[in-house]
N, C-alpha and C positions, 0 to 999 in steps of 0.2 A: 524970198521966204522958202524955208526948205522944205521941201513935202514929208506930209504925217502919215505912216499906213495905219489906217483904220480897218477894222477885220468884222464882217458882219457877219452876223452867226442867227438861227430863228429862233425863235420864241419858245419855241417847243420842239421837241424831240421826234413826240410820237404826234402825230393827225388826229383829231378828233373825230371817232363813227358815229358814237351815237352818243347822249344825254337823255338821261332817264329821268324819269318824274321827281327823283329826289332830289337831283343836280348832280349825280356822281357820272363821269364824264369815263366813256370808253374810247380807247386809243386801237391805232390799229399800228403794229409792230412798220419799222421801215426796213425794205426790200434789203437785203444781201449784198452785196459787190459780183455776186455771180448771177442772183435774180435778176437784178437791176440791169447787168450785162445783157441778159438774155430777152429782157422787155424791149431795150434797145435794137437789139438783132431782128427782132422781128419786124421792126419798122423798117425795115432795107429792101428793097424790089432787086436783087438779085439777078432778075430776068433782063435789066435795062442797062447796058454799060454809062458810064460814069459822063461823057458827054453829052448825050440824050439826056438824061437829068434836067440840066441850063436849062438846054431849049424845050423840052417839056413843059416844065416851070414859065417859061416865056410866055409861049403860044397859050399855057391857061390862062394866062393873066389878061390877052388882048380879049380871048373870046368869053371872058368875064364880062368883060367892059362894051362888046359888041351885043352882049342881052339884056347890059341893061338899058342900052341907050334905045333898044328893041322894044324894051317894056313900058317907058318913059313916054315913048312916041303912040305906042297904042294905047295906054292910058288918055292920051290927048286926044285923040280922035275918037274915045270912045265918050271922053266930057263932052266933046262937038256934037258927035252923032246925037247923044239923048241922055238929060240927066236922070231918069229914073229909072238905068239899064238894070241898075244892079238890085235894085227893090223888085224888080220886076223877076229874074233868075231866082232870088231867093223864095217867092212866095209860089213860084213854080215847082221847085222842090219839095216846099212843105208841103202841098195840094198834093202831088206824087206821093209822099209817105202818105198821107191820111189815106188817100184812097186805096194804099194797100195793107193798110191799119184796116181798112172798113170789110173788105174780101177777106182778110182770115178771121177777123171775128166772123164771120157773117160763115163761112167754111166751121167752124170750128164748132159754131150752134149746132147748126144742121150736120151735125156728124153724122149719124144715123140715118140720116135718107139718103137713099140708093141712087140717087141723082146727082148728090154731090159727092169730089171727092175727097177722099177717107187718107187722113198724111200718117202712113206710118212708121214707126223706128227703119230703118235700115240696118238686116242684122249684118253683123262684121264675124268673118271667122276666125274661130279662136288659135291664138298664136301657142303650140305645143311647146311646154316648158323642158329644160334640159334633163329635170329631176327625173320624170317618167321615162323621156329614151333614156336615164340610164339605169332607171328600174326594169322598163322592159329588156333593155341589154342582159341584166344581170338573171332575170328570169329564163330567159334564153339561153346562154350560158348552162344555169343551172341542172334547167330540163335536159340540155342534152349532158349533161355527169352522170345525169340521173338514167337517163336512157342508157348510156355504156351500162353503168354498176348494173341495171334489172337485167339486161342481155346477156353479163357474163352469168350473175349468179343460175341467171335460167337454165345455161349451158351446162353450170357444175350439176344442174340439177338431176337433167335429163342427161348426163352421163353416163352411161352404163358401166356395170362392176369391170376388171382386168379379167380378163379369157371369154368375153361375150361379145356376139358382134348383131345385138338389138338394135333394132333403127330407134332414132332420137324418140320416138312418139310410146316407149316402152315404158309402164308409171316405175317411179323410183324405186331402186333397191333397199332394200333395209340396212344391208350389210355397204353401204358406196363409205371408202374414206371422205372425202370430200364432203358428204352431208353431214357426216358425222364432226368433222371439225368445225363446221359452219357451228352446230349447235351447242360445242365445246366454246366457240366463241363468245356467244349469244351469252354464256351463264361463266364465264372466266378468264381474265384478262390472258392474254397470249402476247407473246414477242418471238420474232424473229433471229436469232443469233448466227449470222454465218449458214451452216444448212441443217440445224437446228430447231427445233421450235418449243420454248421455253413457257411456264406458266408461272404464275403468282399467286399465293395462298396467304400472304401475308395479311395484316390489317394495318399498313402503314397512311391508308387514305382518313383512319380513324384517329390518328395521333400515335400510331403502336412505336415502340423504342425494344421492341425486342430482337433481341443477336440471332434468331433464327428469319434468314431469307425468306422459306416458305417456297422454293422453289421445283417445280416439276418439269420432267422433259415426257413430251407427246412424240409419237415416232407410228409408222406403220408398218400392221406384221404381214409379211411376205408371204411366207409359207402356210398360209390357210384356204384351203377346200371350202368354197364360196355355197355347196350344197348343205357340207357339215356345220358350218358355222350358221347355216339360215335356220337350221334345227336346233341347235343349239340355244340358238339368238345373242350370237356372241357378235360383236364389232372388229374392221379391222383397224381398228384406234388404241394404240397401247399406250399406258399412262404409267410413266416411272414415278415412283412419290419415295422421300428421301425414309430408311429404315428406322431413323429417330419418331417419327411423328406419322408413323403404320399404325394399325391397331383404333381400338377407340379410348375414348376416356370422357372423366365426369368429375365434378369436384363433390366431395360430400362435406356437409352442413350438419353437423352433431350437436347437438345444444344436453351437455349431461348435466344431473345434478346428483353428484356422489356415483353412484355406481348405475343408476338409473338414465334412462333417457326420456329426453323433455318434449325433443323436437327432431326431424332430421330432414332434409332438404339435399337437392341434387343441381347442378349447374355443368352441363342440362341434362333433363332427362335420361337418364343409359335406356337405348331402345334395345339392344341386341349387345352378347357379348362379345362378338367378334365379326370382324369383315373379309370375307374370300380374297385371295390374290386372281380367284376369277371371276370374280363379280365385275360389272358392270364400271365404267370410267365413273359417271356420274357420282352413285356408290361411296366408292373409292373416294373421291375429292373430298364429298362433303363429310368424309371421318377423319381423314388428316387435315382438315381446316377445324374442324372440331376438336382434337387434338393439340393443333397449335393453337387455336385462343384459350383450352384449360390450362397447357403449357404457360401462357402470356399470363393468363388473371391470376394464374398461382405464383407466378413468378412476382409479379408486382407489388402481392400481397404478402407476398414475406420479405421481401424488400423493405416496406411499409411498417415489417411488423418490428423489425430490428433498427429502425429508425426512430420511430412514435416511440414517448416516455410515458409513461402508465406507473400506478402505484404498483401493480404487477407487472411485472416484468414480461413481456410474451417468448412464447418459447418456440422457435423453429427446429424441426428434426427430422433430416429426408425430407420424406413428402407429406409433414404435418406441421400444424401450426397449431398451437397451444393458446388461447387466451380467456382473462379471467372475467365471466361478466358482472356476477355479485359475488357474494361472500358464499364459498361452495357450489357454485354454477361456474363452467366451464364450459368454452365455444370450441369445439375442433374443426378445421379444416384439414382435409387430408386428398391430395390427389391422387386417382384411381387411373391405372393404365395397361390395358388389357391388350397384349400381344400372344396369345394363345390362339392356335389355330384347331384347335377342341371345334364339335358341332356346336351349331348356333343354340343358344338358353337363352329365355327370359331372365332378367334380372330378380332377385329379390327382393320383395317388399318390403320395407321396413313398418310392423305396425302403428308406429306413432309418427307415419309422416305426417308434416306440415304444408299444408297448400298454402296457406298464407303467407309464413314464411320464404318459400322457394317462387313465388308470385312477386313479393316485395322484392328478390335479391334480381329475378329477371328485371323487373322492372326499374331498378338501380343502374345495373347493365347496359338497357336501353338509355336510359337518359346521359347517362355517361357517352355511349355515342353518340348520338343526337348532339349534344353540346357539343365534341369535337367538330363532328361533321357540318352542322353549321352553327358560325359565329353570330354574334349579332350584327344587323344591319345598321348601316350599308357596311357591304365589304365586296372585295373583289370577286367576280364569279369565275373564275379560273385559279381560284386558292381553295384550297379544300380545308387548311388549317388559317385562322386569325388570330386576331389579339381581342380580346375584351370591349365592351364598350367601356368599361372603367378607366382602362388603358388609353383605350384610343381617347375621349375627351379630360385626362390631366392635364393637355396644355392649356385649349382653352379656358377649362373652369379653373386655374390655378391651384393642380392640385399639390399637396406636398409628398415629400418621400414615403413621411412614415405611413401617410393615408392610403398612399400609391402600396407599399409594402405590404399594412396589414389586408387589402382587398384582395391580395395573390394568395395569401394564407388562409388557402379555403381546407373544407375536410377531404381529406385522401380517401381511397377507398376501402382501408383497413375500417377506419373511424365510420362510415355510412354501414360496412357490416355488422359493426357492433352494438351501432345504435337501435337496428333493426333486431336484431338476435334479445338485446336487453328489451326490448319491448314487446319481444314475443311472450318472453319468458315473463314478464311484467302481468301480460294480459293473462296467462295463463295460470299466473297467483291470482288474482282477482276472482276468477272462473272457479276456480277450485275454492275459496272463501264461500263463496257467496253459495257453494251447492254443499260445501261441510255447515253451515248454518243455515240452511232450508230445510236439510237430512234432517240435522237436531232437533232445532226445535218446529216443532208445531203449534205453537200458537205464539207470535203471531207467524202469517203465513208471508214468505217471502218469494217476489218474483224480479225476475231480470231479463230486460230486453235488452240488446244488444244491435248499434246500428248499423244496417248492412251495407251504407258509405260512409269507410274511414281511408285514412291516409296511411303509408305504411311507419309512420310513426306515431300516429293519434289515432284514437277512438275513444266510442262514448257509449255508454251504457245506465240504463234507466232504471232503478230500484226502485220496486214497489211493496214496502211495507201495511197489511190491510189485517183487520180480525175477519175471518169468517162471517158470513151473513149480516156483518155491520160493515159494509166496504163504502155506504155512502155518508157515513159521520166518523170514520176511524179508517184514514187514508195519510201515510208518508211518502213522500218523494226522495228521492234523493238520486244527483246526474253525479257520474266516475267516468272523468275523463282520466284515461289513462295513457301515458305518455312514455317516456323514457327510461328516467328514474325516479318519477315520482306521479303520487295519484290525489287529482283536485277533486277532493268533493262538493258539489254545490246542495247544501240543506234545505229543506224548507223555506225556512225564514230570511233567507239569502246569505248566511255564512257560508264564508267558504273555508273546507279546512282543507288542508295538505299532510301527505302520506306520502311515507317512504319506502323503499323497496320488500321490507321486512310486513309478512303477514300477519303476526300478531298485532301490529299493530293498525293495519285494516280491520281485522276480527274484532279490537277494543271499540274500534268507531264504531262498527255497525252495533254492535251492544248496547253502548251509550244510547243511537238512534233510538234501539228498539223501547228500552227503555223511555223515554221521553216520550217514543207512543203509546205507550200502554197510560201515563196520566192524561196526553191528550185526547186518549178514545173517551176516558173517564169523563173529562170536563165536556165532551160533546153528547155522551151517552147523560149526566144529569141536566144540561139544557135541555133535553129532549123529554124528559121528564118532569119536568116543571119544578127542579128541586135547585136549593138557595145555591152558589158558589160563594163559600168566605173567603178563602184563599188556595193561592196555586201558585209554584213555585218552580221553575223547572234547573237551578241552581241551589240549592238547600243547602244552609251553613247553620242550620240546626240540627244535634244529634249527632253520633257518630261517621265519623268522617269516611268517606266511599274508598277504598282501593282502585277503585277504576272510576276515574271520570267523577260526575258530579251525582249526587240522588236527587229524583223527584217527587213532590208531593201535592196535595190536594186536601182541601177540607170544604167538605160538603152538609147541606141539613135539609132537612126536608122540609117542606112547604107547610107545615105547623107550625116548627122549630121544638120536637119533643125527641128528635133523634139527630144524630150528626155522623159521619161517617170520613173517620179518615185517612187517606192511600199512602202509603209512600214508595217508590219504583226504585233499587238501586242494581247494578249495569251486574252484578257479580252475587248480590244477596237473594235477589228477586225481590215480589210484591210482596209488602204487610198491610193490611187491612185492620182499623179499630174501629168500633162504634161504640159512642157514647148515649145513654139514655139518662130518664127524668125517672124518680123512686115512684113505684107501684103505689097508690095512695092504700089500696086495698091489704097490700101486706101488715100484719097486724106483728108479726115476728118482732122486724127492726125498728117498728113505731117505739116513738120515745115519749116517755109520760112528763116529759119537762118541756119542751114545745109541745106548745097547744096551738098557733097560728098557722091554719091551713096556707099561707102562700108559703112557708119554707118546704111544705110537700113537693116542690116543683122542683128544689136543686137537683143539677146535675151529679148523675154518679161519675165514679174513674170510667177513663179506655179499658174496652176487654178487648183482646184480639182474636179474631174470628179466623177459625182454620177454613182456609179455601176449598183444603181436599173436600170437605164433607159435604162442601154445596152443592149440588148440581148444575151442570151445563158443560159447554164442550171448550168455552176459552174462558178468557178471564172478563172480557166484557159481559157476556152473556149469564157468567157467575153474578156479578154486580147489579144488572137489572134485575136477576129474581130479589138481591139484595134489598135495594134500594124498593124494590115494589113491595118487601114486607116490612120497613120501615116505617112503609108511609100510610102504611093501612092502619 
């Protein structure tokens, strides 16, 4: 028969590790051809040549068999010796445990008495981890960096000036180069160039893109009399600053309207109008860095301003910038740069500066770097400029282009000046309404508060409408928020209207208002009286139609019902006053000899209208109480 190969192969692949409660079966992977090689390899004794092997293997094999024919044989002699050996060993054991079960409870009660003893932990010392040696390394280390740097700078300290031979312990010179550089350092970036040493006045750590470096070169002067110069109080630190951005400068903020001015503001401040070429390093620095950032913001802003589309068009010229904020209000900026070495002046005051104004545009400024200088978190701390949180999270949240696009199209700095400028100008139409109709009229009496926390684009102010000595039944309100380009009234009765830049029609509102309280003092001054209201209307589409706004009226009777009395208030006509009465029964004049039935004595006559000049009292409410109290009598 010919022979068959048959090829066996296992069942399974991978080994079963483990089997879980569900029945899902974990495998464990099979070994490599190089693992598997090297599981092998390590079963090899190496130590033994390949001889030794056999007969190693041999000789275990006999002294196998010679222990157990060993064990076999003492188990027999020990059946012979006595069958109950091994009952007897075991219950000797367990008698040993108990009785040392019985001493530690029996130790462990009695902890406490001084007679027995007391088993305590064994403390073990603690094994020092690697973290700390190489904390303290680095401390160590550090200390001594630290220790050179204090040593040197100690030395520059106690230096003494060039031509002095003062022992170290002599207190510091006024005039030392060295000291003087240190604290040139301390307040402005410095660099080494070769055997140079260079400075930096730019604002590049803020975002700046401006074509001027901002750089200065520091050097020392040789040839100075270390006596003269202590009297003086001059330094030997000379400070080169480039001839473009010498001198001081300020931006001016002009808010006109027609030939007039509204507003005017400074960025920043002009303290002085010029700076000595001998003054002081410090001095010096901080007017050519002032200098270059008016340089920068004016630059930017006319950039900005021939960029941005406006219904007007903005106009750049030299060192001005033209732009329109209302219809006949115009914003100037113009940059101011004073290289005259004339004696030092105060500046001149403009009388209608604005704090507010020059307060909002610093504060513009400020947030403007602020937001360069830091990003929102997290972001790298060795980056001074980032990207957006907007930016940074469009991967994860999926954002799209156009959302990613319009979130970069934020307002420039042209667009934040103007919106501050039109709201100054805004607030100051308000102001000027609201005190040209307080002047005017007197009765009723007009007040405005103004809140002293607003934002540099919002505020809010509180009109209070009231008659004289009736301030606690004849009371308006009315809140002006004033915004931008437009002003939200909120009324009384919760409407709210909306206003736009133009003051007549402010002026028409508060008309209307006052109006409307002069029939509400009405309607609270005859409740308080005890007289009927028939009707009240503060809309009227009877009678002649109002030019302004709506008219209001009133119809009142007295508490017999023998008089009536009726108001009507409109925004531009003023108040009319009628009262109606019941015929005199006594007149015998207009008595008629064809009624005879006393109840027709009672009809009511026509409205007469009653001149107000002629009554006395000092408003219109106080007119109407003599009114109404002679009505009712």
């Amino acid at each position: 028969m010919d022979p068959v190969t048959v090829s066996i192969e296992s069942l399974q692949e991978f080994q079963v590790q483990e089997v879980s409660l569900d029945g899902q079966e974990t495998y464990t992977k099979p070994l490599s051809m190089s693992e598997n090689l090297a599981k092998l390899a390590h079963k090899i004794d190496f130590t033994k040549p390949e001889g030794e092997e056999v007969e190693s293997t041999l000789a275990d094999e006999e002294k196998d068999a010679k222990k157990a024919e060993i064990k076999e044989e003492s188990a027999t002699v020990q059946a012979v010796q006595w069958p109950w050996e091994s009952v007897h060993s075991k219950l000797r054991l367990a008698l040993t445990e108990i009785s040392v079960l019985s001493d530690i409870l029996h130790i462990s009660r009695w902890a406490k008495d001084p007679r027995y003893m007391v088993l305590d932990p064994v403390s073990q010392e603690q094994t020092q981890s690697k973290q700390i040696i190489q904390l303290l390394d680095k401390k160590k280390s550090l200390a001594a960096a630290a220790s050179v740097l204090q040593n040197g700078a100690k030395r520059m300290m106690r230096q003494p000036p060039a031509g002095t031979t003062s022992s170290p312990q002599k207190p510091q010179h006024p005039n030392d180069f060295h000291a003087d550089l240190l604290r040139l350092r301390q307040h402005w970036r410095l660099k080494k160039v070769g055997a140079n040493i260079l400075g930096d006045l730019s604002f590049r750590t803020a975002g700046s893109r401006f074509w001027h470096s901002g750089t200065f070169e520091v050097t020392k002067t040789t040839d100075m009399d270390s006596e003269a110069a202590e009297k003086k109080n001059q330094t030997p630190l000379k400070v080169t600053i480039p001839s473009d951005i010498e001198g001081t400068s300020h931006i001016q903020v002009l808010i006109q309207e027609g030939e007039a001015d509204i507003a005017t503001a400074f960025l920043p401040q002009p303290s002085r109008s010029r700076v000595s070429p001998d003054a002081h390093w410090q001095e010096r620095l901080e007017a050519a860095q002032t200098v270059l950032f008016c340089k920068e913001v004016f630059a930017q802003i006319a950039r900005e301003a021939v960029q941005l589309k406006s219904p007007v068009p903005h106009i750049v010229v030299g060192n001005q910038i033209f732009c329109t904020l209302f219809p006949g209000v115009q914003l100037c900026l113009t940059l101011c740069h004073n290289t005259s070495t004339d004696s030092q002046t105060e500046p001149v005051k403009q009388p209608n500066h604005s704090h507010a104004l020059e307060h909002s545009l610093h504060q513009l400024l400020r947030e403007l770097h602020r937001s360069n200088m830091g990003g929102a978190t997290p972001r790298p701390i060795t980056s001074a400029l980032t990207v957006s949180k907007k930016r940074r999270l469009a991967g994860p949240q999926a954002i799209s282009r156009k959302e990613l696009t319009d979130s970069q199209q934020g307002e420039c700095l042209l667009e934040k000046v103007l919106k501050q400028a039109k709201h100054i100008v805004l607030r100051k139409r308000v102001a000027d309404v609201i005190t040209q109709l307080s002047c005017d009229l007197q009765d009723p009496i007009i007040l405005v508060h103004w809140s002293a926390h607003s934002q540099p684009l919002v505020c809010t102010a509180k009109v209070h409408i009231s008659t004289s000595g009736y301030e606690q039944i004849a009371t308006t309100l009315l809140q002006l928020t004033v915004e931008v380009d437009q002003i939200r009234v909120l009324c009384k009765d919760g409407r709210v209207i909306h206003a736009n830049h133009e003051e007549q029609q402010l002026k028409d509102l508060i008309q209307c208002q006052i109006s409307q309280h002069q029939i509400s003092s009405m309607l609270s001054l005859s409740k308080s009286m005890s007289m009927h209201i028939l009707h009240y209307n503060f809309q009227l589409g009877v009678g002649s139609a109002s030019k302004l706004g709506n008219a209001s009226s009133v119809l009142v009777s007295t508490h017999h019902g023998q008089r009536m009395v009726a108001v009507r208030s409109d925004p531009l006509n003023g108040i009319t006053v009628l009262v109606k009465g019941c015929k005199n029964p006594h007149d015998t004049e207009h008595k008629s000899n064809v009624v005879t039935d006393p109840k027709w004595e009672t009809i009511m006559t026509d409205y007469r209208e009653v001149d107000l000049e002629r009554i006395p009292g000092r408003s219109f409410v106080n007119k109407m109480e003599l009114l109404m109290a002679v009505l009712a009598s």
